[in-house]
C-alpha positions as CSV (number, residue, x, y, z in Angstrom):
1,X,-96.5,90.1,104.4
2,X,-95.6,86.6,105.6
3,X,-92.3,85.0,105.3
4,X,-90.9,83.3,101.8
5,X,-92.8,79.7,100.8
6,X,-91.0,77.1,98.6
7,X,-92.7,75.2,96.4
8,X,-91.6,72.6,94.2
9,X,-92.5,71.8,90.8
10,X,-91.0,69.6,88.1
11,X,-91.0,72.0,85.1
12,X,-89.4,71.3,81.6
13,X,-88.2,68.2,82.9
14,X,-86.2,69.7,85.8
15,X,-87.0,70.4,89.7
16,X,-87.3,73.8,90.4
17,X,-87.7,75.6,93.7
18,X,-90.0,79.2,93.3
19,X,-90.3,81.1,96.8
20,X,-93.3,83.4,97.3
21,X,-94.8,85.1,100.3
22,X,-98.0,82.8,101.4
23,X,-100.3,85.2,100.0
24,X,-99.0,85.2,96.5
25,X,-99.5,81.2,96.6
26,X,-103.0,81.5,98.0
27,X,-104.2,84.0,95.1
28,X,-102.2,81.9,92.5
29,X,-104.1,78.4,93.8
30,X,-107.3,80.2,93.5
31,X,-106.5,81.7,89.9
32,X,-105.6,77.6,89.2
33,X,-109.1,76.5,90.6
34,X,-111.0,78.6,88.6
35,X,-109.6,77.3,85.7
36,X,-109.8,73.9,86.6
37,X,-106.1,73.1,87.2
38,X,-104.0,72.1,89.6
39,X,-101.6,74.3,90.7
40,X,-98.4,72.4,89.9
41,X,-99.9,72.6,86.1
42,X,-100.5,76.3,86.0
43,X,-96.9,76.9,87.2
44,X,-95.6,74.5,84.3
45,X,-97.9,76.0,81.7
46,X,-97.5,79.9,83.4
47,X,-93.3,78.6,82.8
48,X,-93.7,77.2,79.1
49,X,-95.3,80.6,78.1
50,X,-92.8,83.1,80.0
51,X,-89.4,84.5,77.9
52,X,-86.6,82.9,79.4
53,X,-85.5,86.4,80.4
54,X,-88.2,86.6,82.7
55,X,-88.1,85.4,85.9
56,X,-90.9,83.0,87.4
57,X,-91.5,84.4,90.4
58,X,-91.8,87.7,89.5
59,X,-94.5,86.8,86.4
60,X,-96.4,84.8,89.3
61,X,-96.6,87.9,91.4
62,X,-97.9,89.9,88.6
63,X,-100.4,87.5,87.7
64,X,-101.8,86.9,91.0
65,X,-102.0,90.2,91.7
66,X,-103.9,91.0,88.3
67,X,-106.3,88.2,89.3
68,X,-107.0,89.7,92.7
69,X,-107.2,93.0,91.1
70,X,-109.9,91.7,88.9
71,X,-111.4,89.2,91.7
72,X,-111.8,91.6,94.0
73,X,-113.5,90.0,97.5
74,X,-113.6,86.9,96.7
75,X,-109.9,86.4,96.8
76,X,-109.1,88.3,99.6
77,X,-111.8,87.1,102.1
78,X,-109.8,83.8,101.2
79,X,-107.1,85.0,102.2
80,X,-108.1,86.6,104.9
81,X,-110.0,83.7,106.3
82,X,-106.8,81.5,105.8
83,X,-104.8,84.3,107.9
84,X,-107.0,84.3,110.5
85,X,-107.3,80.1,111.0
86,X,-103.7,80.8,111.4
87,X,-103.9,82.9,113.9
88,X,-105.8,81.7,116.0
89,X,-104.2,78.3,115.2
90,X,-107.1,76.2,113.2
């Protein structure tokens, strides 16, 4: 796994800060494309729904790793692609 990413999103009203391994963020963006949505709204609507016990960026990991569970291929030869561009610098 890569390093930590921060991302910021304006949620509730505030700026918030979630940091997740680039992977996570690439499965999460393609779970918000298929529903149409940017990712900045997912987050916010993925944070309206949560208990305020739980934390953000642990519900984000489980939900992106449900969605490549149920996405199979399609997710990962994204992210694989995307890993290798970087690489091989692309």
């Amino acid at each position: 796994m890569s390093v930590l990413q921060k991302r910021s999103f304006s949620l509730s009203g505030h700026r918030t800060s979630i940091a997740l391994e680039k992977e996570f963020w690439c499965v999460l963006r393609h779970k918000a494309n298929r529903e149409a949505s940017s990712l900045a709204a997912f987050v916010a609507t993925i944070d309206a729904q949560r208990l305020p016990e739980h934390s953000l960026a642990s519900l984000l990991r489980l939900i992106a790793l449900r969605h490549a569970a149920s996405h199979g291929m399609v997710v990962f030869e994204e992210l694989y692609s995307a890993a290798s561009s970087e690489m091989i610098g692309r």
